[in-house]
C-alpha positions as CSV (number, residue, x, y, z in Angstrom):
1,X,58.8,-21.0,-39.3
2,X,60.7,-23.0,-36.8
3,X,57.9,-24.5,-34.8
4,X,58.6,-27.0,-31.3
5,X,56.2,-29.9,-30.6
6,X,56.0,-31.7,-27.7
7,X,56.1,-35.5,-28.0
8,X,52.6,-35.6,-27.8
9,X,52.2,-33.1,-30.6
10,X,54.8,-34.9,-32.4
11,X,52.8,-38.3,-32.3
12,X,49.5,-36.5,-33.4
13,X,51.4,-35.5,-36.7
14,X,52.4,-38.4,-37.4
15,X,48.7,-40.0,-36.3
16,X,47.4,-37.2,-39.1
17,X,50.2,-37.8,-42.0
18,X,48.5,-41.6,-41.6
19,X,45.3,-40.7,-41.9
20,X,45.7,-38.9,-45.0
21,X,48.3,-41.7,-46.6
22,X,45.4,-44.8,-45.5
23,X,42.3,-43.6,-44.7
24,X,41.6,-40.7,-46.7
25,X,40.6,-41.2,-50.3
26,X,43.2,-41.9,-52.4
27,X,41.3,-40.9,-56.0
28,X,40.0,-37.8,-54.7
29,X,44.1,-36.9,-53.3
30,X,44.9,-37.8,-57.0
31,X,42.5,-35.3,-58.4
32,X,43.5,-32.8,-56.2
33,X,47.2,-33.3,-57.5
34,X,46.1,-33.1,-61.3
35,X,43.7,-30.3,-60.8
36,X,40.6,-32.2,-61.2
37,X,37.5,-31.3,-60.1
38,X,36.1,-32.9,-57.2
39,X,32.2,-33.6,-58.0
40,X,29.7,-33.5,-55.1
41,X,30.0,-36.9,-54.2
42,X,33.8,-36.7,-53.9
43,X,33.3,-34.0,-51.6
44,X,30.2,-35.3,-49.1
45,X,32.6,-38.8,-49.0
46,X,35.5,-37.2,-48.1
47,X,33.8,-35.8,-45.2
48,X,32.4,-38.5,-44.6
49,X,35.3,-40.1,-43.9
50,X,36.9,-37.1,-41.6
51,X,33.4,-37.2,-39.7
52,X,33.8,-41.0,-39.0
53,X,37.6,-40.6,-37.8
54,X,36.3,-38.0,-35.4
55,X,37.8,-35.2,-37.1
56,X,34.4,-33.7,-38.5
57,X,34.4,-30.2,-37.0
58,X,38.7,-28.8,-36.0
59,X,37.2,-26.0,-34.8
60,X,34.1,-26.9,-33.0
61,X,34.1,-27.5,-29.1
62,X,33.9,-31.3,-27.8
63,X,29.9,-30.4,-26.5
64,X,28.9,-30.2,-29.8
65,X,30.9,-33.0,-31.5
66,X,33.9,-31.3,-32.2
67,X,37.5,-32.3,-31.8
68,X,38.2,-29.8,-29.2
69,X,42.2,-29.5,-30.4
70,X,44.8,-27.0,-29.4
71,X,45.8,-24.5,-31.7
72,X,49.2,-26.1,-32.1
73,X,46.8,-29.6,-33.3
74,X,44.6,-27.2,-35.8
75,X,47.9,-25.8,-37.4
76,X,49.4,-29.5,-37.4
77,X,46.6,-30.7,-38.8
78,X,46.2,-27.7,-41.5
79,X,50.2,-28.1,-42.2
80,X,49.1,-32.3,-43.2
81,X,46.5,-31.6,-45.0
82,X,48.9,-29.4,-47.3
83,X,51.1,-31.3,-47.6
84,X,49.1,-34.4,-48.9
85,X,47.5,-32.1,-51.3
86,X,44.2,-33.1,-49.7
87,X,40.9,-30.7,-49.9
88,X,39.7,-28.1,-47.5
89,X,37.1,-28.4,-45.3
90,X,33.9,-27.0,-47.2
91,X,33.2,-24.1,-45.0
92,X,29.6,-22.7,-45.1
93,X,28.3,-25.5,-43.0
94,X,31.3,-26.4,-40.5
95,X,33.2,-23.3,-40.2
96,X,30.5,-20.7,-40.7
97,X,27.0,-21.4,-40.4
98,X,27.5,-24.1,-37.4
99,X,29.2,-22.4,-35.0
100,X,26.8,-19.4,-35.6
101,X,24.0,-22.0,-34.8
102,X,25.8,-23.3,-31.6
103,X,26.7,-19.8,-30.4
104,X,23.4,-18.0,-30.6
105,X,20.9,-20.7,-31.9
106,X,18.0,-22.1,-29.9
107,X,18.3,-25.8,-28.1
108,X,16.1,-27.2,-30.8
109,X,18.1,-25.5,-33.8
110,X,20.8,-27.0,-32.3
111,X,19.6,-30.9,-31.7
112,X,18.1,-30.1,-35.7
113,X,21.2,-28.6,-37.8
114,X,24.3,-29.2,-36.1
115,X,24.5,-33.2,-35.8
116,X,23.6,-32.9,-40.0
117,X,26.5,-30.6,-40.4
118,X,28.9,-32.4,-38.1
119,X,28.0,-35.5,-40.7
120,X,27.7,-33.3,-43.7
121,X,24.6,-35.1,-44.2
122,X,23.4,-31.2,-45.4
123,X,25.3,-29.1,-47.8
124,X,25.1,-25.1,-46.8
125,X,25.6,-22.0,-49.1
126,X,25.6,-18.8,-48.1
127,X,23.1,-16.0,-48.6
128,X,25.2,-12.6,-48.2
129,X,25.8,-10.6,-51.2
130,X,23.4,-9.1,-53.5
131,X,23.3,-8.1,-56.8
132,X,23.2,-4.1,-55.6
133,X,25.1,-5.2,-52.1
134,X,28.0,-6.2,-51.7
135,X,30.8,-4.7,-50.1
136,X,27.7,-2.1,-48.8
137,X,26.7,-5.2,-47.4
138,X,24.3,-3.1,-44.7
139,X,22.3,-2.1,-48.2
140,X,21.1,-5.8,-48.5
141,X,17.5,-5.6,-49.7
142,X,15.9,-9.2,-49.5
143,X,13.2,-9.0,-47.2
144,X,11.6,-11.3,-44.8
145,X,7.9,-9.8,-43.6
146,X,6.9,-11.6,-40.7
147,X,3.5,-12.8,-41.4
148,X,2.0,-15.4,-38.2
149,X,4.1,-17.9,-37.5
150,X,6.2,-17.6,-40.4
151,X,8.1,-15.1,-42.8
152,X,8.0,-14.5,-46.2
153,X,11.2,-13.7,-48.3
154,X,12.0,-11.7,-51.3
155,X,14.8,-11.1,-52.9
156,X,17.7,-12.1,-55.2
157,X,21.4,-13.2,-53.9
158,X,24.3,-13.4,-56.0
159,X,28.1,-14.9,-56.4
160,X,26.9,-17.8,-54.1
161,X,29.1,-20.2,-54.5
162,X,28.3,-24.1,-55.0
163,X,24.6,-23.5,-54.4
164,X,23.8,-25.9,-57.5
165,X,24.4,-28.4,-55.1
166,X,23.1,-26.8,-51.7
167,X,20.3,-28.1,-49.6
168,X,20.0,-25.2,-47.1
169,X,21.1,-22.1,-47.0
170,X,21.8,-18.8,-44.3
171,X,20.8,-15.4,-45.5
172,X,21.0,-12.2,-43.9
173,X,17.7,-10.6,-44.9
174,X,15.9,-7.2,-44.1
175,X,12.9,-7.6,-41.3
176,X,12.7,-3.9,-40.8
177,X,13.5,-1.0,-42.9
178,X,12.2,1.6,-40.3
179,X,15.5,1.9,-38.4
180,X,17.9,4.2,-37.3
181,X,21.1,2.3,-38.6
182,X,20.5,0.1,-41.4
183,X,22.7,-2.2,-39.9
184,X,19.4,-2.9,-37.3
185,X,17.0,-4.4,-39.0
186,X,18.7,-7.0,-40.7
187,X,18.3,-10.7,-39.7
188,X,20.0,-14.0,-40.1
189,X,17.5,-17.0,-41.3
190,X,18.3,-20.3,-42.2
191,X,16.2,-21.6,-45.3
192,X,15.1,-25.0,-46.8
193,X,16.7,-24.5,-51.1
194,X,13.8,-27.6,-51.9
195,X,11.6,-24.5,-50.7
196,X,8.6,-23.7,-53.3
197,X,10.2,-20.0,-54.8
198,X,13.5,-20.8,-54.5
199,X,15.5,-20.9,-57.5
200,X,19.0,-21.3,-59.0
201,X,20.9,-19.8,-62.0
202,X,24.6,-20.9,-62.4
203,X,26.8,-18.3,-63.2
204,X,29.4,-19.5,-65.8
205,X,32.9,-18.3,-65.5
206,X,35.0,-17.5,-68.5
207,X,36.8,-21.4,-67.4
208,X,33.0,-22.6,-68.1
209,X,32.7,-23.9,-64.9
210,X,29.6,-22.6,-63.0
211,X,31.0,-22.1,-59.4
212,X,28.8,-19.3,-58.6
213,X,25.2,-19.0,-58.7
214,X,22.0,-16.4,-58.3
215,X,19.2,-17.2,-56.5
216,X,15.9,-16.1,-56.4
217,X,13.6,-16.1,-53.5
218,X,9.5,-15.5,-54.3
219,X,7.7,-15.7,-51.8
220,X,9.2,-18.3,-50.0
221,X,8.1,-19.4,-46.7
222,X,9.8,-20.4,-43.8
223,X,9.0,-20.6,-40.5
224,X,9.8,-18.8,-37.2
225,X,12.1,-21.1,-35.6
226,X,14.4,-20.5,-38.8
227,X,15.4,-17.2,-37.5
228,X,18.4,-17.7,-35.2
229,X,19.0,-15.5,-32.3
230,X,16.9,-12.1,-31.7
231,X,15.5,-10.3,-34.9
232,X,17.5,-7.6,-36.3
233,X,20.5,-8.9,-34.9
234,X,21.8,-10.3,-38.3
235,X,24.5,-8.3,-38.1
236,X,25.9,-8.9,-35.3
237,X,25.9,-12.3,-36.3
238,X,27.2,-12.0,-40.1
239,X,30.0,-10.4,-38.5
240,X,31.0,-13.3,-36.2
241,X,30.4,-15.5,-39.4
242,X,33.0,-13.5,-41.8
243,X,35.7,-13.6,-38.8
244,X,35.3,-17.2,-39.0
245,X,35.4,-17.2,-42.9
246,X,38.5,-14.6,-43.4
247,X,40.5,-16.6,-40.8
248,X,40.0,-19.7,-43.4
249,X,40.4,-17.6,-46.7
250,X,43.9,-16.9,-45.3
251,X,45.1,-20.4,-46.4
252,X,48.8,-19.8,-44.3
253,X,49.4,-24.1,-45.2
254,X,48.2,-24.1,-48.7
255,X,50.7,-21.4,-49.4
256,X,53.1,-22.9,-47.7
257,X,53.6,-25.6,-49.9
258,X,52.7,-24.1,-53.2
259,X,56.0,-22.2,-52.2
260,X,58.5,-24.9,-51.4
261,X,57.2,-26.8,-54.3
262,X,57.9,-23.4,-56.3
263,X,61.5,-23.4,-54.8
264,X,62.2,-27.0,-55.3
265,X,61.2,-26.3,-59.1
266,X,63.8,-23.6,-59.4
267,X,66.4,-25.9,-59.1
268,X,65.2,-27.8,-62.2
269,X,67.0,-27.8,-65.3
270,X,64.5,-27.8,-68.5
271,X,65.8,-28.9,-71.7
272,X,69.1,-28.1,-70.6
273,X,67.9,-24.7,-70.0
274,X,69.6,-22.6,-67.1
275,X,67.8,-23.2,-63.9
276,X,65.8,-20.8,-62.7
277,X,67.5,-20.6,-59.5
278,X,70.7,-18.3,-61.2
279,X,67.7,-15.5,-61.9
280,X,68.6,-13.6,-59.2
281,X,65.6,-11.3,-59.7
282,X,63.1,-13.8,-59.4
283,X,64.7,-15.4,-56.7
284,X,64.5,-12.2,-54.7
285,X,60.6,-12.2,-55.2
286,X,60.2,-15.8,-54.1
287,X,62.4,-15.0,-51.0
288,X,59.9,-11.7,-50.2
289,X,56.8,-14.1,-50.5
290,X,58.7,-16.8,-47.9
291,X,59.5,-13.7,-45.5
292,X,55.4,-12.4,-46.0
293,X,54.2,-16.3,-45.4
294,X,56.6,-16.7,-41.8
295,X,54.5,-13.2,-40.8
296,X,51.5,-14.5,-41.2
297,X,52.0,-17.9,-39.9
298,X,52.9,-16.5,-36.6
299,X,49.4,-14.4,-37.1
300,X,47.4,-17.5,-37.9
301,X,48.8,-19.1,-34.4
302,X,47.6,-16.4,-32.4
303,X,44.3,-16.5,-33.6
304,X,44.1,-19.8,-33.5
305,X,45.1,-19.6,-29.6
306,X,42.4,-16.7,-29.3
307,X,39.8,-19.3,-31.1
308,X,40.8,-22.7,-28.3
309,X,40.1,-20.5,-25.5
310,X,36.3,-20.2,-26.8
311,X,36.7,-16.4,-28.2
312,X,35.6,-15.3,-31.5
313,X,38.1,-14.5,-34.7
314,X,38.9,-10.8,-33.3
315,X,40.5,-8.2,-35.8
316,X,43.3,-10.7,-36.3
317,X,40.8,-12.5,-39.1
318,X,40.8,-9.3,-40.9
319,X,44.9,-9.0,-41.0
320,X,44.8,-12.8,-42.3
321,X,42.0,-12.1,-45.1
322,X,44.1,-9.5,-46.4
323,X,48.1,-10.2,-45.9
324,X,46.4,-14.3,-46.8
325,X,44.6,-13.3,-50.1
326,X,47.4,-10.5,-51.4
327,X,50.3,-13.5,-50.8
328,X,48.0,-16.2,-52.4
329,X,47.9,-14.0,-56.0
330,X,51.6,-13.0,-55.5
331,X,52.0,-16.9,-55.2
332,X,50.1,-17.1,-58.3
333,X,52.3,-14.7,-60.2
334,X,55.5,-16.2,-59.6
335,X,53.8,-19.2,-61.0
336,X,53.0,-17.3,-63.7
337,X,56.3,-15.6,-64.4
338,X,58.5,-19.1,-63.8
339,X,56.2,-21.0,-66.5
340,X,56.4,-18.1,-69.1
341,X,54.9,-19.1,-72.1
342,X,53.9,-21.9,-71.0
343,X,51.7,-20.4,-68.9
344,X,49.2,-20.1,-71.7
345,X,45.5,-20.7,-70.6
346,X,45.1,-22.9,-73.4
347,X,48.5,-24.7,-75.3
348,X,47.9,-26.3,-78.8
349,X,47.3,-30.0,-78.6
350,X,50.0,-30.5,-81.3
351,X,52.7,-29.4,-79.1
352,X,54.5,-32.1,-77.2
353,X,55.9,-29.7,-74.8
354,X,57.5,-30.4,-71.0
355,X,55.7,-27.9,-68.6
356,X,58.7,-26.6,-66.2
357,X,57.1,-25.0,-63.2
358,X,53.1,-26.0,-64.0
359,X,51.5,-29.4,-65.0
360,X,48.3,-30.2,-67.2
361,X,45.0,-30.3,-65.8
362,X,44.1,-34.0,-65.9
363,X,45.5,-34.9,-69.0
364,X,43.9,-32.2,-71.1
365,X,46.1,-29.1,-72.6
366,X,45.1,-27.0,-70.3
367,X,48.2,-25.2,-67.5
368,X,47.3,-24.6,-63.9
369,X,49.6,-21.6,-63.6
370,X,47.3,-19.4,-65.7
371,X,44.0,-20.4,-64.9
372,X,44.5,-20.1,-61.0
373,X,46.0,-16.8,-61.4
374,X,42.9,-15.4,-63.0
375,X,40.8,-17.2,-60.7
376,X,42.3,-16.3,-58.0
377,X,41.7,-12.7,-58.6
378,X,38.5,-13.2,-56.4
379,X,40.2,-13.8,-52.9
380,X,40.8,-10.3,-52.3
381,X,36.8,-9.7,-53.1
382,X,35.1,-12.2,-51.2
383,X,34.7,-12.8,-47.4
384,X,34.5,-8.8,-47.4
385,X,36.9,-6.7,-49.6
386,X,40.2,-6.4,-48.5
387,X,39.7,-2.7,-49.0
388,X,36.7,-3.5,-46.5
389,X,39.4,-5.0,-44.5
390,X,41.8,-1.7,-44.2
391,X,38.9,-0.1,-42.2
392,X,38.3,-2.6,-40.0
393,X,42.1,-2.9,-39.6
394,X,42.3,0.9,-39.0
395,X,38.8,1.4,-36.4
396,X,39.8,-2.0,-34.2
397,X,43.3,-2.3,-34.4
398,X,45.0,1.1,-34.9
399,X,41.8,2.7,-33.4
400,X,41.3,5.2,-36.3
C-alpha cells in the first residue's frame, strides 16, 4: 500500500529506523533473525530500553505515560519494527491488561499497576481460558467467593502463555452463579502469582518448548481492591481486553515483510536450479496473499484512527483477528511449499545442504519454515476463535 507522509511523519521514520539500528539491542535483533529464543531477560531489557526512549506504551494516552501517537506514527512505527526484525511488544501487560486498568480501574489501582507496566518492572499473563472453557468462554468456572474484605479463588486456567515467568496475572473469574445470563456474574481480578495456592505447570509442545502453562488456584486470597471496576462486570471488560488483543494478533507489518522477503527469494537461483519466480502457479498464490495483506492494511489504519480518537477496538478487531491469522498461516504455507523438502522439521546433521527459501534456527539443523507452520496453527484459536469471530462479524457488522 501506497502510503503519503507528511514531512513530519517522514522525519519520525527515520527517528524510529535509528532507534532500532543504535539504541535497540543489537544481540536480541540477531536472535530474532536466527530464530532464537529470547529468554526473560532479553525481553524485560528490551523494554526497558523502549520505556526509557519514551516509547513504552504506542497505544496508551500521554495522561498515563503513553506516547500519545497518531495512527499514521503507530503504523510507522509497527512498519520499523518489521523491518528490523525487532520483537513485539509483550502484550498482556501494555496492550491488554493496562488500558483495562486505566479505563475502568480505581485511582489507586492506577498510581499501583500502571507506572510497573509502563516500565515492565511486572510481567502479566492472562487468566481467560479454562480447561472446559474456552471458546464457551461465558462457561468459565473459577470462582472467587467474596469472603470480608477479601475473595477466595478456585479454579484451574489453561493455555496461558509465558506464565512460567509471570508475576501477576488478570483472570476473569465467577462471583455469582445465580444469574440470569451467565455472562453476569463473571468478574475481572487481578492476582499476585507469588500468592500462597497458586501454581504453575508448563505445558510442553511437541518443539519441547513450554510456551503455555496451567495454573492452579487453591484457595488463594486476594483482596478487594484487586477487583477492577463493578462486580460481575468481567465481561464487559474481557471484551474490551480481546478487541485490544485481536487488533495485535493481526500482525498487518510482520506479514508484510515475511512477504517481500518471500518474493525477493523467488528470484534466487539454487544450485543452478530454475528460480522459483518461472512457477507461475506459485507465483499466482504469493500475488493473492500481497492483494489479501493491501486489504487488511487499509483495515488496520482505520482502526488505528478509531483507537487515537480514545474509542475502543470496535468490530474492526474481529475482521483483523480473522483476515490477520488466516493470511499469517497462508504465509506460512508458501514458506512451506517454496522450501520443499527442505522444509523438514528436523534435517540430518550429515547433510551439508543450502536452505533456499528458510534458514537454520541458530546454527542447529533445525528449518523455520516447518516449525512455524505447525505453530502457527494456534493463531486462528487464540484471542477468541476465528469461528468465534464470524459471529461477532455477522451480529455487529452485517447485523445478523
Amino acid at each position: 500500500m501506497n502510503v503519503t507522509f507528511s514531512n513530519e511523519e517522514i522525519a519520525f521514520r527515520a527517528e524510529v529506523r535509528a532507534f532500532f539500528e543504535t539504541e535497540f539491542p543489537q544481540d536480541i535483533l540477531e536472535k530474532q533473525r536466527l530464530s532464537i529464543a529470547l529468554t526473560r531477560e532479553d525481553v524485560v531489557r528490551w523494554h526497558k530500553v523502549a520505556y526509557k526512549r519514551g516509547w513504552g506504551a504506542p497505544n496508551w494516552p500521554t495522561e498515563h505515560g503513553g506516547t500519545g501517537w497518531t495512527s499514521v506514527q503507530k503504523y510507522i512505527f509497527a512498519d520499523e519494527q518489521a523491518r528490523a526484525s525487532a520483537p513485539v511488544y509483550l502484550s498482556f501487560g501494555v496492550s491488554m491488561v493496562g488500558p483495562i486498568i486505566y479505563t475502568f480501574g480505581t485511582e489507586q489501582q492506577k498510581q499501583r499497576f500502571l507506572p510497573d507496566i509502563l516500565e515492565f518492572n511486572t510481567w502479566w499473563c492472562q487468566g481467560y481460558s479454562e480447561p472446559g472453557s474456552g471458546s464457551d468462554l461465558a462457561s468459565l468456572s473459577t470462582k472467587a467467593d467474596l469472603n470480608g474484605d477479601h475473595y477466595v479463588v478456585n479454579g484451574t486456567k489453561t493455555w496461558t502463555t509465558l506464565a512460567q515467568f509471570a508475576d501477576w496475572i488478570f483472570c476473569l473469574v465467577r462471583t455469582n452463579s445465580d444469574v440470569a445470563r451467565r455472562q453476569e456474574g463473571i468478574s475481572f481480578v487481578l492476582i499476585d502469582m507469588k500468592q500462597p495456592g497458586v501454581s504453575v505447570k508448563p505445558i510442553k509442545l511437541l518443539d519441547g518448548e513450554c510456551e503455555v502453562n496451567e495454573i492452579h488456584f487453591d484457595n488463594v486470597k486476594i483482596p478487594v481492591e484487586n477487583l477492577v471496576g463493578e462486580e460481575g462486570k468481567g465481561w464487559t471488560y474481557g471484551k474490551v481486553l480481546l478487541q485490544h488483543e485481536r487488533t495485535n494478533i493481526a500482525g498487518v507489518a510482520n506479514s508484510k515483510y515475511r512477504l517481500e522477503r518471500l518474493r525477493a527469494q523467488t528470484n534466487e537461483s539454487i544450485r543452478g536450479a530454475t528460480p522459483l519466480a518461472n512457477n507461475s502457479v506459485f507465483m499466482r498464490k504469493l500475488a493473492a496473499a500481497e492483494v489479501e495483506l493491501k486489504a487488511l492494511e487499509y483495515t488496520e489504519l482505520r482502526t488505528l484512527a478509531s483507537i487515537s480518537s480514545g474509542k475502543a477496538p470496535g468490530p474492526e478487531s474481529s475482521i483483523l483477528k480473522v483476515a490477520g491469522t488466516e493470511l499469517h498461516q497462508q504465509i506460512d504455507s508458501l514458506y512451506v511449499e517454496a522450501a520443499g523438502y527442505y522444509a523438514l522439521p528436523f534435517v540430518p546433521e550429515q547433510y551439508d545442504i543450502d536452505f533456499p527459501i528458510d534458514e537454520r534456527i541458530g546454527n542447529g539443523t533445525q528449518t523455520k519454515s516447518a516449525l512455524s507452520y505447525f505453530n502457527h496453527r494456534k493463531v486462528s484459536i487464540f484471542g477468541g476463535s476465528n469461528e468465534i469471530q464470524k459471529n461477532i462479524i455477522a451480529k455487529h457488522v452485517l447485523g445478523i
